[in-house]
N, C-alpha and C positions, 0 to 999 in steps of 0.2 A: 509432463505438466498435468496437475488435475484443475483442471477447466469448473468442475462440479463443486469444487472445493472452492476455489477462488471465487467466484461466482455468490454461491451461500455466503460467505464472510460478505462480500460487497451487500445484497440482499440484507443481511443482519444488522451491519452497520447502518445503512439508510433507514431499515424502519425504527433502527433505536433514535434515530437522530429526527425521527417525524419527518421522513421525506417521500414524496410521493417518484415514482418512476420517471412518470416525468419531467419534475421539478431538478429529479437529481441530473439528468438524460439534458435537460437546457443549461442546466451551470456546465456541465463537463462540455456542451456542444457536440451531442450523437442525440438518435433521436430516440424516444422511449422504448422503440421499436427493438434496438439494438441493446440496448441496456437490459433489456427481457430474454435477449439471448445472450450474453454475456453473464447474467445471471440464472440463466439454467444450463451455461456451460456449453453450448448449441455455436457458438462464437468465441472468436479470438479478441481479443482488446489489444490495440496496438500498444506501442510502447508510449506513443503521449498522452490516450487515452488512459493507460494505467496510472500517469505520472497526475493528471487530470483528475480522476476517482480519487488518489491519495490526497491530493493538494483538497478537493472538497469536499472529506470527510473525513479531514484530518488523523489518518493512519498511517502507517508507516508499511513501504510496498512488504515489508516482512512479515507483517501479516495478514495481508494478502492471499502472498506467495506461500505462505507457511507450510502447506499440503505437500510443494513441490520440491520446499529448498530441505538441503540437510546442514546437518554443524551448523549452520549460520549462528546459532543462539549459543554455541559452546561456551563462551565466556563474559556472558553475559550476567549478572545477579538477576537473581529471579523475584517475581512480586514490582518491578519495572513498569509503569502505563508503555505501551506503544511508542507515543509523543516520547513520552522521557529516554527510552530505546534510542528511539533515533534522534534526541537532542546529543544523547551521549557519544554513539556512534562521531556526529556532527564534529565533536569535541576532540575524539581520537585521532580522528583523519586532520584535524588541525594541529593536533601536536606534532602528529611525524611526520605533516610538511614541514613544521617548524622548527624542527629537531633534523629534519636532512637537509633543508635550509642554512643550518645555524652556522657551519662550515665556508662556504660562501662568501 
């Protein structure tokens, strides 16, 4: 896992979004303190904490994690926002519940 990576993408995101550490640090509920080391990679963010950061700065944990994960992005089209990624994503995982459903 690169900690230093995920970390800068969170960082990036927040200041493009005009957020102070610990404005972003009280919407996710950690306090600024931890969010400073979560963004210099010093700290782990739990898995709600992650789910947390994405839900309030509307990205998707894949880019995030991007540093860490491989393929993930194999067949994906490219030039995509984020959001759209994982609206799409959203969309897939619903067809082939709906498609191994359909039998039933």
């Amino acid at each position: 896992m690169d900690y230093k990576d995920f970390g800068s993408r969170i960082r990036s995101v927040r200041r493009h979004q005009s957020l102070t550490q610990e404005t972003l640090a009280e919407r996710v509920g950690i306090s600024a303190s931890f969010l400073g080391h979560i963004e210099r990679g010093t700290r782990v963010a739990s898995l709600e904490t992650l789910v947390a950061l994405c839900n309030e700065l509307n990205v998707a944990p894949e880019y995030l994690l991007r540093a860490s994960l491989t393929g993930y992005n194999q067949y994906m089209p490219e030039g995509l926002s984020d959001q759209t990624k994982t609206k799409l994503r959203e969309l897939l995982r619903l067809a082939q519940e709906t498609v191994t459903n359909w039998d039933e």
